[in-house]
N, C-alpha and C positions, 0 to 999 in steps of 0.2 A: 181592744175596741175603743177602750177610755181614751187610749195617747190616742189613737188616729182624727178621734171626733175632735179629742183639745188642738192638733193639726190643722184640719180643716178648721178651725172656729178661728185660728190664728191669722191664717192665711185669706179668708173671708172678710176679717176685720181689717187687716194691711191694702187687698183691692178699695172697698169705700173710702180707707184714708186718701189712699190716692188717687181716689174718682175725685172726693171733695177737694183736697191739694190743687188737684191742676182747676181744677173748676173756679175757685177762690185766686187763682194766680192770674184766670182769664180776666175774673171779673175786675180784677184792682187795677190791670193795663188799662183794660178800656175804659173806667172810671177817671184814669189821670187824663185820659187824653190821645192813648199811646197806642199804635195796633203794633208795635213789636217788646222784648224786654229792655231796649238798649234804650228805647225812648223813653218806656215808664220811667226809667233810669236817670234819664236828665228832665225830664218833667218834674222828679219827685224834688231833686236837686235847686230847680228852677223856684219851685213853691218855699221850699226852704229859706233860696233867699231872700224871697216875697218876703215871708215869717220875721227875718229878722231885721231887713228894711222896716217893717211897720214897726216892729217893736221900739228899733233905735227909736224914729221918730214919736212914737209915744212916748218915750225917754225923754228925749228933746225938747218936746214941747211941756212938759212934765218941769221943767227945769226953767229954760228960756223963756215959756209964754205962747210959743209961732212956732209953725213948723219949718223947717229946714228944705235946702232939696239937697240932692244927692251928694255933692262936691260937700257941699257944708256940711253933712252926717259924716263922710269920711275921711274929712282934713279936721274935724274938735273931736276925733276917735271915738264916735259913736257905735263905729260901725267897721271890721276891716274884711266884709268882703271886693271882691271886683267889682268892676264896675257893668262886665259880662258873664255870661258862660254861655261859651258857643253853643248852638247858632242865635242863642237868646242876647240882650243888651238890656241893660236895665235904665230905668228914668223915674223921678219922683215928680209928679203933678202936685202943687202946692194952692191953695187958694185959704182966706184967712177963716174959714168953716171944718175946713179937715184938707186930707191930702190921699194918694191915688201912686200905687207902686205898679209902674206896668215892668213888664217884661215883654220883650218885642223880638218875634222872630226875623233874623234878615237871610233871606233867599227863600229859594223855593226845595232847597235841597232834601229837605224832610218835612215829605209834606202829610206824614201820618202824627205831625205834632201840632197843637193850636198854634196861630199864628201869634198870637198876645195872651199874655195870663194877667190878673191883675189884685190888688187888693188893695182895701178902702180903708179907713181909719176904724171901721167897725172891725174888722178883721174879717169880711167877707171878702172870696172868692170869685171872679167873674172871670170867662174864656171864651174867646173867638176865633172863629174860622178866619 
């Protein structure tokens, strides 16, 4: 009777992991942005290269004074990612107060993705439809 109940307590505890599992897996798609996994998948990737666009640039300016735009982060080897990743493009907005990393969607191809993702010299996040 003891094995059968430690059975069942096993098998009761493995359903709620993976009640909670898939639950937590919906909630962190639709968090990025994403209504599929292939999308949270290049959203996360897209942020990433937000992350280390702003960092170069807090490097850069950390050093030089001013911040940079994009050409100039990647040609004094700040920085070696792309300068995209499909369907995103990336651009640095500079003014002499701080600066603005967007990401820019082009086409209409995936349209369960923001159209812009962006971040500020704070290291805040903004995204639009």
């Amino acid at each position: 009777m003891g094995r059968v109940f430690g059975f069942l307590s096993v098998i009761i505890v493995m359903a709620v992991g993976m009640y909670v599992y898939s639950r937590q897996a919906q909630s962190s798609s639709a968090a990025a942005g994403a209504n599929s996994p292939k999308a949270a998948i290049n959203i996360t990737g897209v942020r990433s290269d937000l992350i280390s666009i702003a960092t170069s640039e807090r490097r850069y300016f950390a050093t030089e004074g001013k911040y940079a735009s994009l050409d100039e982060l990647i040609s004094a080897n700040y920085i070696t990612i792309a300068r995209q990743r499909p369907p995103y493009a990336y651009e640095v907005q500079i003014s002499s107060s701080g600066f603005r990393a967007v990401a820019i969607r082009s086409g209409d191809s995936t349209a369960d993705t923001p159209a812009q993702l962006s971040v500020d010299d704070k290291m805040e996040f903004q995204t639009s439809e």
